[in-house]
C-alpha positions as CSV (number, residue, x, y, z in Angstrom):
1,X,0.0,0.0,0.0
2,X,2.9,2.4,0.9
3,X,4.2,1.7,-2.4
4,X,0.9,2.6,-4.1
5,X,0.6,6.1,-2.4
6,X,4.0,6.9,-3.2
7,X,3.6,6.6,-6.9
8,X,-0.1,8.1,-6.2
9,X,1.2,11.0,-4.8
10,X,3.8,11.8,-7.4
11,X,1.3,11.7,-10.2
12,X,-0.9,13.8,-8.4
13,X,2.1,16.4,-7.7
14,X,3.7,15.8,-10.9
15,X,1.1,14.8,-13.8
16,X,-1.7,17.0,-12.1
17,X,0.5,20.0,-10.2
18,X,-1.8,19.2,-7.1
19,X,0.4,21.1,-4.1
20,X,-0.8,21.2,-0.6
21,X,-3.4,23.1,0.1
22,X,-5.8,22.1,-3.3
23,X,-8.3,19.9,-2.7
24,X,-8.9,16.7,-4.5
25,X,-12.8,15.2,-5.0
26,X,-12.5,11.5,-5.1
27,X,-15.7,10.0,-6.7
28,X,-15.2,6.4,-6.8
29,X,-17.0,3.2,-5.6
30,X,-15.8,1.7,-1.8
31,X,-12.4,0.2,-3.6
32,X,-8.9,0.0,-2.7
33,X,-8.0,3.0,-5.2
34,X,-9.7,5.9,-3.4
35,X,-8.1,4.5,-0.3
36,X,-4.4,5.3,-2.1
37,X,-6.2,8.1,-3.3
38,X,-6.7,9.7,0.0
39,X,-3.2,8.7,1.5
40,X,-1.2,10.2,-1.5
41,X,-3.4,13.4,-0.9
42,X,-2.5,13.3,2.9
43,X,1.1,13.0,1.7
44,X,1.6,16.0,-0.4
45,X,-0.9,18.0,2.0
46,X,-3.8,17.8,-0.1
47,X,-7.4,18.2,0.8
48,X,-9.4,15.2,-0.3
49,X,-13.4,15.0,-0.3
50,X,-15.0,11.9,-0.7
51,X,-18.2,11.8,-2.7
52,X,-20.0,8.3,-3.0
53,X,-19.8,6.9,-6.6
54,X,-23.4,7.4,-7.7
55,X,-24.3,10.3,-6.9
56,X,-26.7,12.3,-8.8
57,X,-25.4,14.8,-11.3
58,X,-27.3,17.5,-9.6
59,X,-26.1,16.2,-5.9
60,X,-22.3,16.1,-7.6
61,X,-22.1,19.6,-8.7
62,X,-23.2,21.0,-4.6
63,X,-20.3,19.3,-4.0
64,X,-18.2,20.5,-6.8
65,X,-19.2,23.8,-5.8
66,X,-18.6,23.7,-2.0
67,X,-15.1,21.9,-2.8
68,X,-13.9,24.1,-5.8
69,X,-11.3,20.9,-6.4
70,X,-8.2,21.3,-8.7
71,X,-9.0,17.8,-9.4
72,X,-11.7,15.0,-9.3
73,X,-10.3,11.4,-9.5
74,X,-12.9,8.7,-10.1
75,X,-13.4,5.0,-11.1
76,X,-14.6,4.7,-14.8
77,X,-17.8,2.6,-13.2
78,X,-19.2,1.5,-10.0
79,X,-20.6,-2.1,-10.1
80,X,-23.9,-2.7,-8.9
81,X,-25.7,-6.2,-8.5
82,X,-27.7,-6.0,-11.5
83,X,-26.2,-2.9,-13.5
84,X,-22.8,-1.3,-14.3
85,X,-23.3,2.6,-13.4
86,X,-20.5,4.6,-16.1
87,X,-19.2,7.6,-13.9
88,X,-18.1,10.1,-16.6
89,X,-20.9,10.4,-17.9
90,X,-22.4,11.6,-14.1
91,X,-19.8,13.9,-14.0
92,X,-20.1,15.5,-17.4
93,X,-23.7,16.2,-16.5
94,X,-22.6,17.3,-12.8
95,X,-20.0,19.9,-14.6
96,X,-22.9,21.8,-16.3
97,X,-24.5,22.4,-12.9
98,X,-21.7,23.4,-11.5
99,X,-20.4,26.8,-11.3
């Protein structure tokens, strides 16, 4: 796991330019990623906000907007017994409510 923040927390820095102090959403599903995810933004001093993957487009962007993130990581689907739910998509949507 240490290994996986380490390389986490580079690409934010490096790849992203996320410096302490930004804030990072992370809208994923309950996996191991957003748990790297949040440790790599505790690392380089990073804010992170979770948001439940799923969330409503319109319930997204209050967040977005509270947040104001330099960055929003997320899964490219959360996995539901009897559906697939495609994230960017949500987001997308959420981004044309936001401010």
């Amino acid at each position: 796991m240490v290994d996986h923040t380490g390389r986490m927390a580079s690409i934010l820095k490096n790849k992203f330019n996320v410096q302490k102090g930004d804030t990072v959403l992370i809208y994923m599903p309950m996996v191991m990623e957003s748990v790297v995810i949040m440790m790599a933004c505790a690392r380089i001093g990073a804010i992170h906000g979770v948001v439940f993957g799923g969330f409503a487009p319109k319930e997204l962007a209050v967040r977005i907007n509270d947040a104001k993130p330099k960055l929003i990581a997320t899964a490219s689907m959360g996995i539901e017994p009897n559906r697939t739910i495609p994230y960017l998509p949500l987001i997308e949507e959420a981004l044309t409510y936001a401010d």
